[in-house]
NUFI-467294 format. One record per residue (C-alpha): residue number from 1; residue in three letters; x, y, z. Coordinates in pm, 1 decimal, padded with zeros to 6 digits. Layout:
// NUFI-467294
+-----+-----+----------+----------+----------+
|   n | res |        u |        v |        w |
+-----+-----+----------+----------+----------+
| NUM | ALA |        X |        Y |        Z |
...
+-----+-----+----------+----------+----------+
This chain:
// NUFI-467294
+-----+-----+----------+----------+----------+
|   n | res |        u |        v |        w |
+-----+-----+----------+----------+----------+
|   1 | UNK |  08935.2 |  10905.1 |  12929.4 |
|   2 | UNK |  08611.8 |  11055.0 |  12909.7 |
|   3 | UNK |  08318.6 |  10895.8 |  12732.0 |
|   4 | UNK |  08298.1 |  11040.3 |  12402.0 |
|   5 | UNK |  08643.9 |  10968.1 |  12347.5 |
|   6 | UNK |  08602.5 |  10611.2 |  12474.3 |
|   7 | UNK |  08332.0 |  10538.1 |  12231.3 |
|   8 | UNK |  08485.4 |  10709.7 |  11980.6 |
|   9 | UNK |  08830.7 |  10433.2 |  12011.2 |
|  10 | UNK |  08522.5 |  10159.7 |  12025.0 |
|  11 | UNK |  08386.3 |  10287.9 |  11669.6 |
|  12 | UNK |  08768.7 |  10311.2 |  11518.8 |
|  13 | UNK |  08851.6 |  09949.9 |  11661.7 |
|  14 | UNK |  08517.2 |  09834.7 |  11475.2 |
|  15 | UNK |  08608.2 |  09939.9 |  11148.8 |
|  16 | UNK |  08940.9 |  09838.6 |  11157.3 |
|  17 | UNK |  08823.2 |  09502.4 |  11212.9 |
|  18 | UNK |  08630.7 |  09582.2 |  10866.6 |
|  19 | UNK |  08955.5 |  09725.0 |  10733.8 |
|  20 | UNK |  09120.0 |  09420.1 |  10833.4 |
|  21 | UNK |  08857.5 |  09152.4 |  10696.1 |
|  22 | UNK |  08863.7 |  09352.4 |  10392.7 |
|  23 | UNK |  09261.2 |  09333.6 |  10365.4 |
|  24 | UNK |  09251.4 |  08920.2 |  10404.9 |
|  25 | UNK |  08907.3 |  08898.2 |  10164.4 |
|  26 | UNK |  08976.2 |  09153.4 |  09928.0 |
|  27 | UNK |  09021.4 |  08890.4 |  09623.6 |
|  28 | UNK |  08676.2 |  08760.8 |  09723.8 |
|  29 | UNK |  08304.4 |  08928.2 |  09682.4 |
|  30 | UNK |  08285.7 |  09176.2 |  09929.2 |
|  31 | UNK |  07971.7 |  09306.1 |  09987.4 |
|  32 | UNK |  07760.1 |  09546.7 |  10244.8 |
|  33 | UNK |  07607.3 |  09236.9 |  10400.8 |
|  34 | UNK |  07911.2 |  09097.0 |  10453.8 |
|  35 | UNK |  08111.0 |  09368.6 |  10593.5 |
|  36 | UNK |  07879.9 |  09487.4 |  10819.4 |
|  37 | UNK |  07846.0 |  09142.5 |  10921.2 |
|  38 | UNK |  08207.9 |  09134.3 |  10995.2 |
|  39 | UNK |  08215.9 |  09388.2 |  11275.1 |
|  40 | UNK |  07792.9 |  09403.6 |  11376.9 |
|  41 | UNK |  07739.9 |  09740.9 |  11169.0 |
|  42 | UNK |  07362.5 |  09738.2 |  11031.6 |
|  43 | UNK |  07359.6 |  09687.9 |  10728.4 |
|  44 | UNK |  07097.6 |  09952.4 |  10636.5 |
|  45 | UNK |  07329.6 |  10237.8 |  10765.3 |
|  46 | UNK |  07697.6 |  10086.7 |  10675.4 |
|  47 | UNK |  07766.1 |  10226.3 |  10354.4 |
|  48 | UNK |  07710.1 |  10597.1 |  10477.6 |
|  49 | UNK |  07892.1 |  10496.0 |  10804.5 |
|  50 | UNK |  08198.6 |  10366.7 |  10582.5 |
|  51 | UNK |  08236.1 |  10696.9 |  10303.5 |
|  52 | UNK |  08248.5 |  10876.7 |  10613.7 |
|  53 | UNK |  08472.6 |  10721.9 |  10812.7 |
|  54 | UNK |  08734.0 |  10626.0 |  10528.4 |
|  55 | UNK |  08661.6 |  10877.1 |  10269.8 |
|  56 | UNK |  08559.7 |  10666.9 |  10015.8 |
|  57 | UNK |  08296.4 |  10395.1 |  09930.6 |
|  58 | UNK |  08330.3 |  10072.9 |  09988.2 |
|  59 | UNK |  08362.3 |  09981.9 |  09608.2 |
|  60 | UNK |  08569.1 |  10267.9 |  09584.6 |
|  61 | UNK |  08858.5 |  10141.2 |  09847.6 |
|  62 | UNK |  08842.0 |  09756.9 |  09738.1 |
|  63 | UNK |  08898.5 |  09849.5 |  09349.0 |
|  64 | UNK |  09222.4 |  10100.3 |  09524.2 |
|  65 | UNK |  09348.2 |  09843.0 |  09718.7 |
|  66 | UNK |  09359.5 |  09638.6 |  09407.3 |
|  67 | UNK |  09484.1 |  09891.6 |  09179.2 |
|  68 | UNK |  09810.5 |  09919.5 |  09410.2 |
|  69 | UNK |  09875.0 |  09527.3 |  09383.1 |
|  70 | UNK |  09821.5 |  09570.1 |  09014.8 |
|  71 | UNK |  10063.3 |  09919.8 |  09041.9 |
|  72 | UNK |  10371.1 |  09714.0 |  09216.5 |
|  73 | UNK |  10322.0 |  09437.8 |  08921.9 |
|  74 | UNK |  10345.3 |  09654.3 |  08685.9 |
|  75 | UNK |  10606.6 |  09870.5 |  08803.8 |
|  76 | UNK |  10872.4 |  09571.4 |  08914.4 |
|  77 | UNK |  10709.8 |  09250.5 |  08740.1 |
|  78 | UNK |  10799.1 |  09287.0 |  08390.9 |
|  79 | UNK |  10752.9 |  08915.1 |  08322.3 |
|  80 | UNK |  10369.7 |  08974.9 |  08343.6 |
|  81 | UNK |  10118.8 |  09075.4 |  08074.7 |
|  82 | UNK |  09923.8 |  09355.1 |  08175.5 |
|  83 | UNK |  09629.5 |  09105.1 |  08044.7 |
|  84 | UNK |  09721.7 |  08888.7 |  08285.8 |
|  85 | UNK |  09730.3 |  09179.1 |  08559.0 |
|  86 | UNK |  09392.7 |  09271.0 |  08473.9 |
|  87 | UNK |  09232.3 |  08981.7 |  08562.6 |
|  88 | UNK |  09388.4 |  08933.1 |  08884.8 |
|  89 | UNK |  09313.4 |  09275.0 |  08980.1 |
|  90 | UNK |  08929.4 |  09145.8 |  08950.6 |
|  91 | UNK |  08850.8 |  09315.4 |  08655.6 |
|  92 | UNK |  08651.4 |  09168.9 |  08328.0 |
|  93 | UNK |  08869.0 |  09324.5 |  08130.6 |
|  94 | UNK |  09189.9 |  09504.3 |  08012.5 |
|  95 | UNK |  08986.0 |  09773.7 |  07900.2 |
|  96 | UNK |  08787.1 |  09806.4 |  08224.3 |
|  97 | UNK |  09118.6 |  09803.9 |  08451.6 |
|  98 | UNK |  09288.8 |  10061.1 |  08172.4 |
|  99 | UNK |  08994.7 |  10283.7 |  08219.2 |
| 100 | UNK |  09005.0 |  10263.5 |  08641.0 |
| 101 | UNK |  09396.7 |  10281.0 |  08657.2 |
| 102 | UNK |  09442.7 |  10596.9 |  08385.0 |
| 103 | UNK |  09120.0 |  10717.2 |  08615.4 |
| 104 | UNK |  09275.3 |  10643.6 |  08952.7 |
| 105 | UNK |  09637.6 |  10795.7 |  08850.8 |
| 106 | UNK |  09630.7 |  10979.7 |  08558.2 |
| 107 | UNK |  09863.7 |  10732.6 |  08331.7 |
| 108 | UNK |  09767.0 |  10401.8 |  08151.0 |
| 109 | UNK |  09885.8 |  10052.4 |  08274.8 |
| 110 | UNK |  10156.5 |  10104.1 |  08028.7 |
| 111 | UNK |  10240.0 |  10449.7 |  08075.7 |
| 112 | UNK |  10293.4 |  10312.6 |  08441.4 |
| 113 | UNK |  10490.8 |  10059.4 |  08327.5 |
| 114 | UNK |  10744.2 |  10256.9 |  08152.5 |
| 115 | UNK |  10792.3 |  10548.1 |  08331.4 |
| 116 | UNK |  10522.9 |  10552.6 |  08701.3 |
| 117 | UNK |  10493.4 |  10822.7 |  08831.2 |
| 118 | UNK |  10529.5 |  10759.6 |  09227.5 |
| 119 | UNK |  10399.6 |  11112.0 |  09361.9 |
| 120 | UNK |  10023.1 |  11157.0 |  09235.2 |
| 121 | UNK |  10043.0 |  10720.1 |  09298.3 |
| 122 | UNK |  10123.1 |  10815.9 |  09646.2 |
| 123 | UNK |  09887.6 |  11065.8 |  09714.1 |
| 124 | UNK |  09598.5 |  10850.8 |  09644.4 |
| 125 | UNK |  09727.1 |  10614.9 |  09915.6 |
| 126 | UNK |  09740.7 |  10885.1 |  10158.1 |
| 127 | UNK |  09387.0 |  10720.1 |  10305.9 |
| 128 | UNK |  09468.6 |  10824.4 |  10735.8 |
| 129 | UNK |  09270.2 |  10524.4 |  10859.3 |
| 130 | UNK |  09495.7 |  10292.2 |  10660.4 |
| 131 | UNK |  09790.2 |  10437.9 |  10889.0 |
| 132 | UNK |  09594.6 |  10440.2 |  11238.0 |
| 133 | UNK |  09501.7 |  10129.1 |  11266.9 |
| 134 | UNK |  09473.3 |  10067.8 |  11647.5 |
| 135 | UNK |  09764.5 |  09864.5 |  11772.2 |
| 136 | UNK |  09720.9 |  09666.7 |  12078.0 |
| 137 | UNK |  10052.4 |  09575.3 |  12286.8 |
| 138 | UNK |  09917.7 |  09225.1 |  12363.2 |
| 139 | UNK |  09879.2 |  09169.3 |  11988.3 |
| 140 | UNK |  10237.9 |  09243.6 |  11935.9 |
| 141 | UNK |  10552.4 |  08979.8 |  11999.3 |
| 142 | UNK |  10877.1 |  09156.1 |  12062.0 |
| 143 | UNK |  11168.3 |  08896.2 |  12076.6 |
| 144 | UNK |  11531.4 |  08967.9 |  12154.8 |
| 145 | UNK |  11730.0 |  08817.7 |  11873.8 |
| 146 | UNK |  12061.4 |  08769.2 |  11774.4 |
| 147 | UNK |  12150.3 |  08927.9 |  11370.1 |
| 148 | UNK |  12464.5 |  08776.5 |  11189.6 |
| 149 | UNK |  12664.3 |  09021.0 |  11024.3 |
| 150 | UNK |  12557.9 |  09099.5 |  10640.3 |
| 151 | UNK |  12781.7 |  09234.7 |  10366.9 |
| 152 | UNK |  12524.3 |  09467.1 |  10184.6 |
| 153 | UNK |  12530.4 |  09634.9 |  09843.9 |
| 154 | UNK |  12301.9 |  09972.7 |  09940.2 |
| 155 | UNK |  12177.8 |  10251.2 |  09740.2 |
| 156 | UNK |  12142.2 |  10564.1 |  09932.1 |
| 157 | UNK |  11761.1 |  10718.6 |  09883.0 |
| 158 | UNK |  11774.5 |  11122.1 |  09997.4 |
| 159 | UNK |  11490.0 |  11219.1 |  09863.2 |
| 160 | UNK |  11099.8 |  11247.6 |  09956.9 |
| 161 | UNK |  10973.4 |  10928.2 |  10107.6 |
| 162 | UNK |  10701.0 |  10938.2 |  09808.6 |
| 163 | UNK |  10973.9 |  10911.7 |  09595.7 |
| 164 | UNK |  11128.6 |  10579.4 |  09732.9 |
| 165 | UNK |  10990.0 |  10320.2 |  09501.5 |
| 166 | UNK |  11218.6 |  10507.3 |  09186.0 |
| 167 | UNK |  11474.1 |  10410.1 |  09434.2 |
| 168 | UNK |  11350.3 |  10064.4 |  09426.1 |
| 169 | UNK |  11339.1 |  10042.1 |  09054.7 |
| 170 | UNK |  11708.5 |  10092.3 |  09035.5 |
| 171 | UNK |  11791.9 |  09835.7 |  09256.3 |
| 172 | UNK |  11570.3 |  09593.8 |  09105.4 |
| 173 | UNK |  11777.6 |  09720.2 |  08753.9 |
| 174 | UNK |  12123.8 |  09680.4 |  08958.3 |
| 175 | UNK |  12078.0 |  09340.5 |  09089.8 |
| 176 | UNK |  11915.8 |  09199.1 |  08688.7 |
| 177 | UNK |  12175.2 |  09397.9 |  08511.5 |
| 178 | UNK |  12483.0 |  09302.6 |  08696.3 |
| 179 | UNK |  12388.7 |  08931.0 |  08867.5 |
| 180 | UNK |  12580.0 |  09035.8 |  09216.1 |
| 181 | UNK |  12271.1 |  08968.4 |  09381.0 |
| 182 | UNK |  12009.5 |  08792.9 |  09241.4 |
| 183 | UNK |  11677.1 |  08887.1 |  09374.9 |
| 184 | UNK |  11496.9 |  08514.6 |  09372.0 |
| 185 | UNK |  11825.7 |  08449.8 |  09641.4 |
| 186 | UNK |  11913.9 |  08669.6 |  09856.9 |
| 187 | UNK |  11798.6 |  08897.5 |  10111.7 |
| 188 | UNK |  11646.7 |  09268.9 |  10049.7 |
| 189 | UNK |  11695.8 |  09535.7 |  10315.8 |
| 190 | UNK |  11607.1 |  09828.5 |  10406.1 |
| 191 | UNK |  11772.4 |  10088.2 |  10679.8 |
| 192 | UNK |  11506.7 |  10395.3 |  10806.2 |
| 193 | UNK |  11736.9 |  10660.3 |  10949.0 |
| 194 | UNK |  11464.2 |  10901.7 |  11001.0 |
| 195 | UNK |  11025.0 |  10857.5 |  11026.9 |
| 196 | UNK |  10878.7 |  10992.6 |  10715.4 |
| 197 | UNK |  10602.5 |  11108.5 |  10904.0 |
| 198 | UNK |  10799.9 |  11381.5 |  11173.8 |
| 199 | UNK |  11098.6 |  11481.8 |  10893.9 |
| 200 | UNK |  11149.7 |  11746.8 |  10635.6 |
| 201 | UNK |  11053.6 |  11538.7 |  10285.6 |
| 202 | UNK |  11377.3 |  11670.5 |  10144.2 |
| 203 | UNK |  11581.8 |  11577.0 |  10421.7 |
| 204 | UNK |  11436.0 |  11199.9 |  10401.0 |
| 205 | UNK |  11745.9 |  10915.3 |  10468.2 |
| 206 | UNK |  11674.3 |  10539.8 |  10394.4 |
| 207 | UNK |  11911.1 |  10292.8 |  10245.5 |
| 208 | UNK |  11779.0 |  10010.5 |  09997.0 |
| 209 | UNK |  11999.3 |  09739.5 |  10048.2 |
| 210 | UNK |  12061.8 |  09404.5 |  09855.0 |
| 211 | UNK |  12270.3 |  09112.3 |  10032.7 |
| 212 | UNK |  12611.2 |  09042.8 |  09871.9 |
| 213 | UNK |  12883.4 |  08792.2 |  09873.2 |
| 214 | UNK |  13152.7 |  09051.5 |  09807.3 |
| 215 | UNK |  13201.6 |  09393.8 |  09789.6 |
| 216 | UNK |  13138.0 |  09556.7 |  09435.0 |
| 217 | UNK |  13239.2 |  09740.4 |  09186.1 |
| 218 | UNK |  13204.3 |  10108.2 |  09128.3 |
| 219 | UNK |  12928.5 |  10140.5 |  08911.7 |
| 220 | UNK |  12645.3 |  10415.8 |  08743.7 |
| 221 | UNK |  12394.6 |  10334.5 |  08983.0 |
| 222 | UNK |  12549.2 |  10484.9 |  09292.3 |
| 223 | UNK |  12516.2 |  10175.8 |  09503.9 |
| 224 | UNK |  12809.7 |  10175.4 |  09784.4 |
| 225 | UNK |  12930.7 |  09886.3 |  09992.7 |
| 226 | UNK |  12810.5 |  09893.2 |  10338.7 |
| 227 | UNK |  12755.6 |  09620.9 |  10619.3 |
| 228 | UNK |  12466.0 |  09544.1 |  10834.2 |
| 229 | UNK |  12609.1 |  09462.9 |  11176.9 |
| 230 | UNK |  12626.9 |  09191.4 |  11373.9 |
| 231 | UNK |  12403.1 |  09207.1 |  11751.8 |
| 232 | UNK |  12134.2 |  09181.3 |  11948.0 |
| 233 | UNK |  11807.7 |  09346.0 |  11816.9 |
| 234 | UNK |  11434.5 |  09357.9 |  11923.5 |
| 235 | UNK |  11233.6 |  09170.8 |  11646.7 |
| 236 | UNK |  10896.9 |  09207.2 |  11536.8 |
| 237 | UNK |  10738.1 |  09064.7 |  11258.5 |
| 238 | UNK |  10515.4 |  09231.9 |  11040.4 |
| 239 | UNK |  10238.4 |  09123.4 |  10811.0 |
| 240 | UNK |  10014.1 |  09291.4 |  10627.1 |
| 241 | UNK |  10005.5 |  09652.3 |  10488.6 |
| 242 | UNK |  10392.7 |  09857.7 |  10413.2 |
| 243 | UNK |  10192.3 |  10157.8 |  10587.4 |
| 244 | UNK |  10139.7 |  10001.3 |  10922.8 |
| 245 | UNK |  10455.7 |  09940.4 |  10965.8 |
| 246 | UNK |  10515.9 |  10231.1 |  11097.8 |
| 247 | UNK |  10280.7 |  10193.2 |  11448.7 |
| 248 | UNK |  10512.2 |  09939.8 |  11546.9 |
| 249 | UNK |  10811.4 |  10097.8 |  11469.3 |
| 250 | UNK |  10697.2 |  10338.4 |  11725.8 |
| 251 | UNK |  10570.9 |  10100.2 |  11973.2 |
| 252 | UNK |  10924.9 |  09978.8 |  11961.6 |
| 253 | UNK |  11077.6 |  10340.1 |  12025.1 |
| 254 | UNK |  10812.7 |  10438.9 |  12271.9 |
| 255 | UNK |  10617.9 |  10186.0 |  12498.4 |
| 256 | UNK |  10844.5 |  09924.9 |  12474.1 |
| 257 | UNK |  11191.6 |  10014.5 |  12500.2 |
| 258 | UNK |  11112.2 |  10242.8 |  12771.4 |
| 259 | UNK |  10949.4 |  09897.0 |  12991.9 |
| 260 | UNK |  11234.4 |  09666.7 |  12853.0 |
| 261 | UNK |  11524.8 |  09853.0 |  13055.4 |
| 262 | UNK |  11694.5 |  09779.5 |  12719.8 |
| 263 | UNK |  11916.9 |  10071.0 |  12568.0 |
| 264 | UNK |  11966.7 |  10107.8 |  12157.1 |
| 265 | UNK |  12254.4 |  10047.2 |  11979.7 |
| 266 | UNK |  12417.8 |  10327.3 |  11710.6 |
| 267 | UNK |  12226.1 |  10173.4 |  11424.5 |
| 268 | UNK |  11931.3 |  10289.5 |  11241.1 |
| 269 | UNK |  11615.2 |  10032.8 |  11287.1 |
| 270 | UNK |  11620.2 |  09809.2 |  10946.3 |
| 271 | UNK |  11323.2 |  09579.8 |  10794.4 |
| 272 | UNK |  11417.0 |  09295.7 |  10622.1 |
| 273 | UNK |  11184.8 |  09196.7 |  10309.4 |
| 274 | UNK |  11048.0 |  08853.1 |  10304.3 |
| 275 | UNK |  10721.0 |  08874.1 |  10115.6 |
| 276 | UNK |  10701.3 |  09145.9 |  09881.2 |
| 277 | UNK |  10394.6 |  09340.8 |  09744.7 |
| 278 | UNK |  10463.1 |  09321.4 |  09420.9 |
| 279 | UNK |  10437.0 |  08887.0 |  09472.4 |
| 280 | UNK |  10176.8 |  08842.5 |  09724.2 |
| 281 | UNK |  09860.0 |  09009.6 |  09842.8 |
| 282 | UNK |  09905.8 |  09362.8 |  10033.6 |
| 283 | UNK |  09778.3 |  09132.5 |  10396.3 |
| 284 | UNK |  10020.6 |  08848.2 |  10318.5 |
| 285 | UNK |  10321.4 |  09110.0 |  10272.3 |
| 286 | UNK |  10577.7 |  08988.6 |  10520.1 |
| 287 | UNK |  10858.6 |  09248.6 |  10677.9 |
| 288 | UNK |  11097.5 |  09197.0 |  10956.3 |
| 289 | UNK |  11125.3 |  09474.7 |  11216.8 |
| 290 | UNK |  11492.3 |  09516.1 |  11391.0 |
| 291 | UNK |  11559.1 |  09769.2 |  11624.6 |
| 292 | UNK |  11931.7 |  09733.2 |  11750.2 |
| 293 | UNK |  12003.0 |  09732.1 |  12072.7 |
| 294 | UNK |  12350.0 |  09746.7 |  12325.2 |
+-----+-----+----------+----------+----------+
C-alpha cells in the first residue's frame, strides 16, 4: 500500500470515529469543539474538513440523522403525536420540524404519515460514508450457532430495495389487522436473497417475515407460509445503523468463510430484528446476522 493511500485509510478511520461519536451523541449538543475533539481534528479547520468529506455540514447531517428517526415514527408509530415527534427530534417546535421535514423530503410530517413516499426519502440517505464505514475483523465476533426451526408468515418484496419499507408497512397492517402475530411478541425477520448494492433494482428479492404459531389463511396481503430452517449458522450481531449492515454481510461471504473452512448451506443469509428504528435510536438499533451454513 503506498503512502497516499495509507494516509488516506488514516483520515477515513478518523472521521468515522466522528461518524460514530456522532451516532451514540446525536440526542446531545454536538458541537465543532466537541467533534473535533472526538477524533484530534483542529477545530479551526473541522467544519470545512467535514462538508467535504461527508457532503454536508455538520448541522446539516445531525438534523438528517434525526429527521430519519422522526421518518420511521411517523411512518410505523401511529400511537405518537407528531407534537410529540417534534420534540424528540430536537426541535423547538412543530412548526420548526414541519418546515425541515417538508424541506428535507418534499411532504409534511403528515403527508408522510399517510402516504411516505420511500424513494426521494431514500435518496437523501444515500450519504457513501454512512455505508463505508471501515470494518475491522478484530472488531467483529463471528459465532457458530445453532437456529431452531421457525414457522414464518412472509411477504415476498420484488421490487427496488428503496421501495422495501412500503413492504414493511403492510406487514405492520397484516400482523394489527389480523392478530396472527402480534408485533410486541414475536419475532420479525427478514431473508436477503440478493445484495442491493451488485443487483438489478427491479430484480431485488427479500422476504419480510413475521413469526407464527400456525400456518395462515389466504388473505389480500399476499403473505405466504414459509419456514425458516432449522441449523447451524455463523452469527453476528449488529448494532447501530440498517446501512452498515451490509459490510458485514460481506465480511461473512468474503474474509471469513473463506478462513473458516466452513461451506454454506442452500439458504439465503436472514437478520433477525431485535431493536427496531422506529423504537430506539439509529446506534442502539439491534439486528441479528445469520449466514447458514452445512
Amino acid at each position: 500500500m503506498t503512502n497516499m493511500n495509507q494516509n488516506r485509510k488514516i483520515y477515513q478511520a478518523r472521521f468515522d470515529k466522528v461518524l460514530r461519536f456522532i451516532d451514540e451523541h446525536l440526542y446531545e449538543p454536538l458541537t465543532v469543539e466537541v467533534l473535533a475533539d472526538a477524533a484530534f481534528f483542529s477545530k479551526f479547520h473541522f467544519h470545512r474538513q467535514f462538508s467535504a468529506y461527508v457532503g454536508l455540514s455538520v448541522s446539516k447531517y445531525v438534523q438528517l440523522l434525526r429527521l430519519k428517526r422522526a421518518s420511521y415514527q411517523l411512518a410505523f408509530r401511529d400511537n405518537l403525536q407528531v407534537i410529540d415527534i417534534a420534540y424528540d427530534a430536537k426541535f423547538e417546535n412543530p412548526e420548526s420540524f414541519s418546515r425541515a421535514f417538508k424541506k428535507a423530503f418534499g411532504q409534511t410530517p403528515s403527508q408522510f404519515r399517510k402516504a411516505p413516499k420511500w424513494q426521494p426519502w431514500h435518496e437523501k440517505y444515500k450519504i457513501p460514508v454512512r455505508e463505508g464505514v471501515i470494518i475491522m475483523a478484530h472488531e467483529i465476533e463471528v459465532n457458530i450457532v445453532g437456529f431452531e426451526a421457525v414457522k414464518v408468515a412472509a411477504l415476498e418484496h420484488r421490487k427496488s430495495p428503496d421501495l422495501v419499507n412500503e413492504s414493511v408497512a403492510e406487514m405492520i397492517a397484516w400482523r394489527k389487522e389480523t392478530g396472527l402475530s402480534p408485533i410486541q411478541t414475536s419475532r420479525t425477520f427478514g431473508l436477503a436473497y440478493d445484495d442491493p448494492k451488485s443487483c438489478n433494482p427491479e430484480s431485488f428479492r427479500f422476504d419480510l417475515c413475521a413469526e407464527v404459531k400456525q400456518d395462515i389463511p389466504e388473505n389480500s396481503y399476499g403473505l405466504k407460509n414459509k419456514n425458516i430452517p432449522a441449523g447451524k449458522c455463523a452469527h453476528i450481531q449488529h448494532v447501530g445503523a440498517y446501512e452498515q449492515m451490509s459490510e458485514k454481510v460481506r465480511f461473512l461471504y468474503g474474509d471469513w468463510l473463506a478462513e473458516s473452512g466452513e461451506e454454506l448451506r442452500d439458504f439465503p443469509c436472514f437478520f433477525h430484528y431485535i431493536k427496531k428504528l422506529a423504537d430506539v435510536p439509529e446506534n442502539e438499533c439491534v439486528t441479528d446476522i445469520y449466514l447458514p451454513l452445512k
